[in-house]
Structure formats: structure tokens, C-alpha cells
C-alpha positions as CSV (number, residue, x, y, z in Angstrom):
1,X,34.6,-18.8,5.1
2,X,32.7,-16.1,5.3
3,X,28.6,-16.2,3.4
4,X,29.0,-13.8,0.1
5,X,25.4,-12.3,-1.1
6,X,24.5,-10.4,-4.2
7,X,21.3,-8.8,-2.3
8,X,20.8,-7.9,0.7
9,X,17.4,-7.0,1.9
10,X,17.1,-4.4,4.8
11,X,13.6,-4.7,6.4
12,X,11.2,-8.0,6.2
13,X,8.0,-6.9,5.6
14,X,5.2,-7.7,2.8
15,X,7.5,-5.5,0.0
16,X,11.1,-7.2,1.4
17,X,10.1,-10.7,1.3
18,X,8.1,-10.4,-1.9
19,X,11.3,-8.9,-3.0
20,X,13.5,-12.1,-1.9
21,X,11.7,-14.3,-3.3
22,X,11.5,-13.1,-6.9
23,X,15.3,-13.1,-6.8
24,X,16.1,-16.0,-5.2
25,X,13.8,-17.5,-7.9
26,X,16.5,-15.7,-10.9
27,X,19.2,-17.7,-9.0
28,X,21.2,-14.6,-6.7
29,X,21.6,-14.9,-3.4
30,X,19.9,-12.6,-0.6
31,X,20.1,-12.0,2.7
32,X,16.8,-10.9,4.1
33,X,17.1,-8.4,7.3
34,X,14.6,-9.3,9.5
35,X,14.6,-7.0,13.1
36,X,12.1,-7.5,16.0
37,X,10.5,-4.4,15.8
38,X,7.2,-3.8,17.3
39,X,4.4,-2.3,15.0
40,X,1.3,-1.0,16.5
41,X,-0.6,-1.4,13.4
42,X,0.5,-5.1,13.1
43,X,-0.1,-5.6,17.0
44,X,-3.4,-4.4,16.7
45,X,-4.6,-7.0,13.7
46,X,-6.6,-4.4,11.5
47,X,-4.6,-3.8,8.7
48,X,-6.2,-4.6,4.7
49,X,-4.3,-3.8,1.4
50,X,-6.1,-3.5,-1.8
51,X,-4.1,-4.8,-4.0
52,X,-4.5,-4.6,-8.0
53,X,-4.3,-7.1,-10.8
54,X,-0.4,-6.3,-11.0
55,X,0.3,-7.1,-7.4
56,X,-1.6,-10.1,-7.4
57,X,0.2,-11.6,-10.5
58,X,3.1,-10.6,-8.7
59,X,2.2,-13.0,-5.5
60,X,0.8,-15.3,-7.2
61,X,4.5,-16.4,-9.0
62,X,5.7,-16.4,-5.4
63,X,3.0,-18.6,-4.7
64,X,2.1,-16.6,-2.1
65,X,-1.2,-15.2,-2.7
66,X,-4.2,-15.4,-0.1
67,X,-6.2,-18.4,-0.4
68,X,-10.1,-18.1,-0.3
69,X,-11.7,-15.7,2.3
70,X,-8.3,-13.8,2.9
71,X,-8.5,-12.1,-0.2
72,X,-11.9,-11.1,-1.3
73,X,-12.5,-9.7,-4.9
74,X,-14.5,-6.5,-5.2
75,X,-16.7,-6.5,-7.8
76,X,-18.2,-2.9,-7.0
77,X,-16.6,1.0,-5.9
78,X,-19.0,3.8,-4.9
79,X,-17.3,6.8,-3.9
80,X,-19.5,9.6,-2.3
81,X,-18.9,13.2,-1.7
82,X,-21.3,16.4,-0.4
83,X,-24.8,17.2,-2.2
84,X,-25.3,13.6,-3.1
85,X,-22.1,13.8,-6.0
86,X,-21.3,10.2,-6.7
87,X,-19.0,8.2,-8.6
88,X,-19.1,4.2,-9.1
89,X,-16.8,1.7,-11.3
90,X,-17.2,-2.1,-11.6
91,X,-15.7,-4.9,-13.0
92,X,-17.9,-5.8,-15.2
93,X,-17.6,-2.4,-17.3
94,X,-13.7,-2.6,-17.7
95,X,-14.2,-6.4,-18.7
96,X,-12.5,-7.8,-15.7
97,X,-12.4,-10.7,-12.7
98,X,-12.7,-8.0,-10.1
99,X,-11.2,-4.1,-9.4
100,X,-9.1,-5.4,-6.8
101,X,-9.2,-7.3,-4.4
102,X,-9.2,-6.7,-0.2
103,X,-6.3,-8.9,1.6
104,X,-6.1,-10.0,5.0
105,X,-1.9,-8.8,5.9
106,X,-1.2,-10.5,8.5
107,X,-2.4,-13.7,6.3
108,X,-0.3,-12.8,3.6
109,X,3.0,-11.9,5.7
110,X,2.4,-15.4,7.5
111,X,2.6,-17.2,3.9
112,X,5.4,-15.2,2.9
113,X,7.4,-16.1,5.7
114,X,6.9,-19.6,5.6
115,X,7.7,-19.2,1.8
116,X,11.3,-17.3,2.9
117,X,11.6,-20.3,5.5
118,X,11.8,-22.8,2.8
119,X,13.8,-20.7,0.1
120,X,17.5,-21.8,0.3
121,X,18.7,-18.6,-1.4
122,X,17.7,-16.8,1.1
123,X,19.5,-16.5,4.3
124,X,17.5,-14.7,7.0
125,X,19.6,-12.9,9.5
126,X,19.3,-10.1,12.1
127,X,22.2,-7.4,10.8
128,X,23.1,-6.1,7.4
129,X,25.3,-8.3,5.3
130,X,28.2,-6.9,3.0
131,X,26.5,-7.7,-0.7
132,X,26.9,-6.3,-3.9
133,X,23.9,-4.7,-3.5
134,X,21.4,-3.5,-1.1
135,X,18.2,-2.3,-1.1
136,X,16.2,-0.9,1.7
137,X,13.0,-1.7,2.5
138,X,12.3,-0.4,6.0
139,X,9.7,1.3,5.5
140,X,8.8,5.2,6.2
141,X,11.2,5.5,9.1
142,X,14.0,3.7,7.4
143,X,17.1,4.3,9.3
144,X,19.5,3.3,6.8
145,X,17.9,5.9,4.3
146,X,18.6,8.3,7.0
147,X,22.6,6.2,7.1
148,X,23.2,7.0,3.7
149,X,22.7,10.9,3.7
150,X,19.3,10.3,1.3
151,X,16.6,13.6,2.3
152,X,13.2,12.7,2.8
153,X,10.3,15.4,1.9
154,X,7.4,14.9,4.0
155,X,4.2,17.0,3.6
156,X,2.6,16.0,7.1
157,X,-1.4,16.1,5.9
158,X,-3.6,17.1,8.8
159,X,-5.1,14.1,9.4
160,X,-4.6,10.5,10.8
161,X,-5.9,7.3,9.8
162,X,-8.3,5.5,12.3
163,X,-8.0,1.5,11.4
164,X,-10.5,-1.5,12.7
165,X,-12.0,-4.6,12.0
166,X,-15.8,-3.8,11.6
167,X,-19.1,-6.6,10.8
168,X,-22.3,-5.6,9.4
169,X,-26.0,-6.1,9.3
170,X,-26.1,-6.1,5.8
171,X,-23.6,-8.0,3.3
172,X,-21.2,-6.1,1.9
173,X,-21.8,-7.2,-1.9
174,X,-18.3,-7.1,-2.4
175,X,-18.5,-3.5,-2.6
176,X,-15.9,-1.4,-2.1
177,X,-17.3,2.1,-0.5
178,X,-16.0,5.2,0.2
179,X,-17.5,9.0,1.8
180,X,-16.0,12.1,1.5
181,X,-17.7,14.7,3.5
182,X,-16.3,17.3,5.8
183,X,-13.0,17.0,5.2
184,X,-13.3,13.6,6.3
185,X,-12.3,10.5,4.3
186,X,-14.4,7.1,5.6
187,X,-13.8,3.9,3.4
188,X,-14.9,0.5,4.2
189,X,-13.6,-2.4,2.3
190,X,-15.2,-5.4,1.3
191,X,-13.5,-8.7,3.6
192,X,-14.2,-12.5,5.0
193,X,-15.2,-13.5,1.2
194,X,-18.0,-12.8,-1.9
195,X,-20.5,-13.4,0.7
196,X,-19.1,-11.9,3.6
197,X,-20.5,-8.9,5.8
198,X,-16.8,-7.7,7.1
199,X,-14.9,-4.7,6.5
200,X,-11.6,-3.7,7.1
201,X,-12.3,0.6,8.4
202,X,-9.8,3.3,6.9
203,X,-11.3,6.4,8.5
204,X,-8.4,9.5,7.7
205,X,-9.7,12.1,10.5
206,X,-7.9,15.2,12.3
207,X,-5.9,14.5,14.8
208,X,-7.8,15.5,17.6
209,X,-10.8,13.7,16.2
210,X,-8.5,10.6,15.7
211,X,-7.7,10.2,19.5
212,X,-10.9,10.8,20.2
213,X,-12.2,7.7,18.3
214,X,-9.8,5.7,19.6
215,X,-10.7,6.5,23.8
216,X,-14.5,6.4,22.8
217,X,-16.1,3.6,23.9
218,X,-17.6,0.8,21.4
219,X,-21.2,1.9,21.0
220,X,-20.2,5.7,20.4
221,X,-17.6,4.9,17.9
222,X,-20.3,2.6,15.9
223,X,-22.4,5.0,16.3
224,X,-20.5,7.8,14.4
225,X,-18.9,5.4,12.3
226,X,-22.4,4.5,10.6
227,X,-23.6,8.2,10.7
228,X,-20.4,9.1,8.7
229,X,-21.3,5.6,6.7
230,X,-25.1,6.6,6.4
231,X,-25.8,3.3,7.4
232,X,-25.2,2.1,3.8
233,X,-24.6,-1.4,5.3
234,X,-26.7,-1.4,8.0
235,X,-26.0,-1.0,12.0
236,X,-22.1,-2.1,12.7
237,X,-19.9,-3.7,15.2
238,X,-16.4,-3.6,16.2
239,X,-14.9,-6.6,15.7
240,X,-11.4,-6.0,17.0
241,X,-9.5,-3.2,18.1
242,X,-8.7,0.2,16.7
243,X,-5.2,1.8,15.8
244,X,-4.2,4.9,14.0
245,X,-1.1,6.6,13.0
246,X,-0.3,10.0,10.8
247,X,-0.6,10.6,7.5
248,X,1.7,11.8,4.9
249,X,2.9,12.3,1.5
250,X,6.3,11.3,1.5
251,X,9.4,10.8,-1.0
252,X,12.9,10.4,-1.5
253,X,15.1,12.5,-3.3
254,X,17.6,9.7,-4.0
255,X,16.5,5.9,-4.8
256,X,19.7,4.8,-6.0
257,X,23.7,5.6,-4.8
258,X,26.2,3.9,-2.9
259,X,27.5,4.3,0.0
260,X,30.5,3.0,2.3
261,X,29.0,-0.2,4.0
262,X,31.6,-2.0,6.2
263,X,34.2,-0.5,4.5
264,X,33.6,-0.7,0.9
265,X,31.9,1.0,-1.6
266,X,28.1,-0.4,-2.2
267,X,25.5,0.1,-4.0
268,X,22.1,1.0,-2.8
269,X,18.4,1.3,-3.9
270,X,15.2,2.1,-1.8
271,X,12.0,0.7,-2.4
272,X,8.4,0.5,-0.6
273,X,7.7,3.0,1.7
274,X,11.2,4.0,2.4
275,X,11.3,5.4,-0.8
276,X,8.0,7.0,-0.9
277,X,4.2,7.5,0.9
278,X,0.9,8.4,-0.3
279,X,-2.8,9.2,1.4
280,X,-4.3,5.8,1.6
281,X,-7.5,7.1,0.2
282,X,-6.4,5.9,-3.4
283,X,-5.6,2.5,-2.0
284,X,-2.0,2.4,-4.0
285,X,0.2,2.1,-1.2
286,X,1.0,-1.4,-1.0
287,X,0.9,-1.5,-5.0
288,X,3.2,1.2,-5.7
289,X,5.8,-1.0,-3.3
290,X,4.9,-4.2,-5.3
291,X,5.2,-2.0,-8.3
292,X,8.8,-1.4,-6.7
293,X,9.8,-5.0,-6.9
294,X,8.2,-5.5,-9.8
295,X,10.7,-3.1,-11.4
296,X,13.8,-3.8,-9.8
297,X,13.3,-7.6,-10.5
298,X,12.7,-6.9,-14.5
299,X,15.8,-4.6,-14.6
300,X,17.9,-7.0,-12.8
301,X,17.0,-10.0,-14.6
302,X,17.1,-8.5,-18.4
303,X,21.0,-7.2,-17.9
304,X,23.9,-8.2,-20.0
305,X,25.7,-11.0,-18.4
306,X,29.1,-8.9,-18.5
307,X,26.9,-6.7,-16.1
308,X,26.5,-7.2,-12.1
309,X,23.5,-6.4,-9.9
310,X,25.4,-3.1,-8.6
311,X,25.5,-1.9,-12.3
312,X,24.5,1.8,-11.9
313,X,23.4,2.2,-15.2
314,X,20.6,-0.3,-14.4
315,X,19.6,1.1,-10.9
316,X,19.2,4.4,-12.6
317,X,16.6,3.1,-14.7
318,X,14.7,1.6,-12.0
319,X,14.4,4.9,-10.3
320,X,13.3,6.7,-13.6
321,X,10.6,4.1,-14.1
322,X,9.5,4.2,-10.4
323,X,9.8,8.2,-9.6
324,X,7.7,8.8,-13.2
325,X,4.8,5.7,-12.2
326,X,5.0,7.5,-8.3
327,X,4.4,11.2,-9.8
328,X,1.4,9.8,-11.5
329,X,-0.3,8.1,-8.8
330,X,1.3,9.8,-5.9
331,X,0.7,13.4,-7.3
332,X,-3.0,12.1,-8.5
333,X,-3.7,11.1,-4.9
334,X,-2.0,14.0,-2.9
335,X,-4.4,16.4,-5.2
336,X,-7.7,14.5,-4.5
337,X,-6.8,14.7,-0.9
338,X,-6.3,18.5,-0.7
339,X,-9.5,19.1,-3.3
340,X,-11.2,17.2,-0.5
341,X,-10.6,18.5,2.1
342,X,-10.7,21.9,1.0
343,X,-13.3,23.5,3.4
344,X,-14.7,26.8,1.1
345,X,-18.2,26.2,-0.2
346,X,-17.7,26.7,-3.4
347,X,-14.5,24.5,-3.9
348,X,-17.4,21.9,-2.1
349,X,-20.2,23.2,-4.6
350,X,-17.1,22.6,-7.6
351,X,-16.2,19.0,-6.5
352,X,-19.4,17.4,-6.6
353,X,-20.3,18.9,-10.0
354,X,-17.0,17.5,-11.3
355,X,-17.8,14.7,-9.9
356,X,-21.1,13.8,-11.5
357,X,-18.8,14.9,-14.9
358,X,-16.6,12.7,-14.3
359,X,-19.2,10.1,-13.7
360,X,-20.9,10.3,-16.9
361,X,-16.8,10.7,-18.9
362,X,-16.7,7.0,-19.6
363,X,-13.6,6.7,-21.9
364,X,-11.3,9.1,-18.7
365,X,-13.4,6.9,-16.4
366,X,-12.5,3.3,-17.8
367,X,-8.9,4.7,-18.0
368,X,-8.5,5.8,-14.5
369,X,-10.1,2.8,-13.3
370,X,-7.6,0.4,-15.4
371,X,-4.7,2.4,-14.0
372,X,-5.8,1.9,-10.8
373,X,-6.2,-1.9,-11.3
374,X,-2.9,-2.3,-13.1
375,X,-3.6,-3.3,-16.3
């Protein structure tokens, strides 16, 4: 007799087994797409989320958050522009354990895996399932989005993120850091634990400067890596390779439908990056996807019990509560990136005073910054 599911999952990463496991925990049963697909980013070992107090709580009832080193708090976030405009936050001033914290993916996919593994709600398989519902969570180049007639807008920026693995001559202090200058975004990110002096490189260049750091040999890309650093943590060293890919700010028109699916009329959702992308220099990326399951997990667990998974009513509010927490920190992010990179002197000359504003604005400050953590 054939296997009947309530959910199935389509795509296997950190927001589709996160996903599974929350509702195999609420007792419906999921079958989790998994599809050997190669990903250069993953291949290459250099990826780090920061991930905020939400996400965290989120793992954590998955029991699936990093243990020690993999996921180090950061206490500390200085973010620097032109003339010598600066802004910082810490932890201590919003009354918290930490602003976020730095996670080692490839650690935290590996944990939940082994959580799936041992899951018997959840039935990993290699093609879609019929289920009452499904949700995709292939990421940006989700096919089935493309399957099920959904539009994607995509604002390509001009730029693309350079990734590596980087150590330091002088500890990192569990500071997060961050330079804007030139129309070029360089963030290091505190890793390997409080005492640590690793850092997981986000570097969002032009394209042409992006291949070039990635064919330059070792000592020139150190040494324009700590000239656009200016040195704040000393000389540095590659650790690891490098990897890059395009940026983009990205979203759905359409998180919820149905669609035919072997034959029969299904309902659908999107969530993660299928149904949207953001600049990484905000560091949400990963969040708004937890955020996602977060979402779709409350709204499925708090309905009637005359009501099924597939209930449109439901979905619908999923995608309200998702596209209105998305405008916020999707638009938010989309606007710093375009005020800087704006080239004109006096949008420059602007920036940096609003920044030292801002600085000194502690009540907007402190709110931003709690957004941000997700509290």
C-alpha cells in the first residue's frame, strides 16, 4: 500500500530539514526531498550564517543547535563607512547574551541530518511525493517554483559575494565588523569560539573584481583583503579556499496556490530562498528562512481540528505574515545597499553624516538592533 504524507518537503537544506523536524515533532507526516545536487558554496567549506535569537530558539527545540566553537556569540558590531562615519551596537546595551551569533553550516546541516536520520516521521526520499501539502524549499533556483507558473522578480545588484575562511594575528573579540567604502561591502565575522582569531569573509565586490580575487594568488588576496580591512585585526591568512556567486534581491509573487501534482489538485507554499533573497550585508538571509518555518509551523499547529494542513485560509495567512516581515527587512536591506554604493560625493558626504546621527539616536538604534536580533 502505497506511503500517504501530509507534507512534503522539496529541497533538504538548513531551512527544509529545520522545517521537517518541527512538524514531525506536531505529529504529521513528511517526506523530505533530498537531491544530489552539487553546490559550489557547500564544496568549497566557507559558508557562516548569523543567525538571531529567533533562529537559535528555533534550533535549539530541534535540538539541533551548534555545540561550542561552531557557533560563536558576538558580543560586539562596528560598521564603518568613508570619512571615518561609524556605527557600533553591543549586547550589553540591549540587555542581551549576545547580538547574534556566527555558525559553522556545514556543522549545523551535519546535525540536522543526523536529526532527520533518526526522526521516524520523516521519510527521506529522492522524488516528490503526492501529500496534502507541499512546500518548496529549493532554494533561489527552485525548479518547482518555476513548475507551478509562480514569477520570480529579480533585481541582479552589480556585485558578487567573495567567501573564505580567514585567521588572524589579532583575536577577533567576538566582534562582528563590517567596511563600506567604495562601493564595496567587506565583513568579517567573528568564528572558532569567544577566544577565537577566525573569520568567516563576506566580501560583496563587482564582478570583475570578484573573479579577480578568486584567480589572485594567496598573498595578494591577503593583501587587499586587510587593506580593505585596515588591518583592524592584524595581518591575515587564508585558511581555506574561496568561492563566490551573484547577488540579488529576489521575491516571489506567489507563496501560496495549488497546483496539479500527479494528477490532483495540491496545495503549495514556498519558503527560504525560493520564496525570496536579500544582500547578505544585513546578515538576515538564513533568518528570514527560519522566520519562514517559524511561521508556517505556528499556523499549522494552532488550526481547528475540522481544518487540514492544505486549508487555504491558513496558508494565506502565512504569506501575509511572511511578505509584511520580508518588506521590512528585505526593503531595509535592498536600500542600504543602493545608499552604499551610490558613487556621487555628496550621497558619500550624506551617508556618513547620517551615520554618526544615527549613532548617537539611541532609542531608533536599540530598536533596529533588537529587530535585527529577533526579539
Amino acid at each position: 500500500m502505497a506511503q500517504t504524507y501530509d507534507i512534503c518537503i522539496r529541497g533538504a537544506g538548513i531551512v527544509g530539514r529545520t522545517l521537517a523536524l518541527h512538524l514531525a515533532a506536531k505529529r504529521l507526516k513528511v517526506a523530505l526531498v533530498v537531491t544530489a545536487v552539487g553546490n559550489p558554496v557547500a564544496d568549497a567549506d566557507v559558508r557562516a550564517y548569523a543567525l538571531n535569537q529567533q533562529s537559535r530558539a528555533l534550533l535549539e527545540a530541534v535540538r539541533c543547535w551548534p555545540a561550542g566553537d561552531s557557533a560563536t556569540p558576538v558580543l560586539h558590531m562596528q560598521v564603518e563607512a568613508d570619512a571615518q562615519a561609524q556605527v557600533n551596537f553591543a549586547a550589553a546595551d540591549q540587555g542581551a547574551e549576545a547580538l547574534n551569533w556566527i555558525v559553522d553550516v556545514p556543522v549545523m546541516e551535519q546535525q540536522l541530518a543526523q536529526a532527520v536520520q533518526f526522526q521516524p516521521l520523516i521519510t527521506v526520499v529522492d522524488t516528490p511525493q503526492p501529500a496534502t501539502l507541499t512546500v518548496v524549499c529549493e532554494g533561489r533556483a527552485s525548479t518547482t517554483r518555476d513548475e507551478f507558473g509562480v514569477e520570480f522578480d529579480v533585481f541582479k545588484y552589480d556585485q558578487w559575494a567573495v567567501a573564505a575562511r580567514v585567521e588572524s594575528e589579532l583575536p577577533h573579540g567576538q566582534t562582528a565588523r563590517q567596511w563600506f567604502h567604495e562601493g564595496e561591502i567587506t565583513a568579517l565575522l567573528p568564528m572558532g569560539g569567544s577566544q577565537g582569531n577566525f573569520h568567516a569573509l563576506v566580501w560583496s565586490v563587482s564582478p570583475e573584481r570578484a573573479q579577480h580575487l578568486l584567480n589572485s594568488p594567496d598573498m595578494e588576496f591577503t593583501d587587499a583583503l586587510q587593506t580593505a580591512t585596515r588591518m583592524a585585526v592584524g595581518s591575515l591568512r587564508l585558511t581555506g579556499p574561496r568561492a563566490s556567486w551573484p547577488l540579488q534581491h529576489a521575491v516571489a509573487r506567489r507563496w501560496v496556490g495549488s497546483a496539479s501534482i500527479a494528477g490532483v489538485q495540491r496545495a503549495w507554499v514556498l519558503a527560504g530562498d525560493a520564496a525570496h533573497n536579500v544582500h547578505p550585508l544585513a546578515g538576515q538571509g538564513l533568518n528570514l528562512g527560519l522566520g519562514d518555518v517559524a511561521e508556517l509551523v505556528k499556523v499549522l499547529d494552532s488550526r481547528g481540528y475540522w481544518r487540514s494542513v492544505d486549508d487555504m485560509r491558513l496558508l494565506r495567512q502565512y504569506e501575509r505574515a511572511r511578505k509584511a516581515d520580508f518588506a521590512l527587512v528585505g526593503g531595509s536591506g535592498d536600500s542600504l545597499q543602493q545608499l552604499f554604493s551610490h558613487p556621487h560625493a555628496l550621497v558619500q558626504s550624506a551617508r556618513s553624516w547620517g551615520m554618526r546621527g544615527f549613532d548617537h539616536l539611541l532609542p531608533l538604534k536599540r530598536w533596529v538592533a533588537r529587530r535585527a536580533m529577533g526579539l
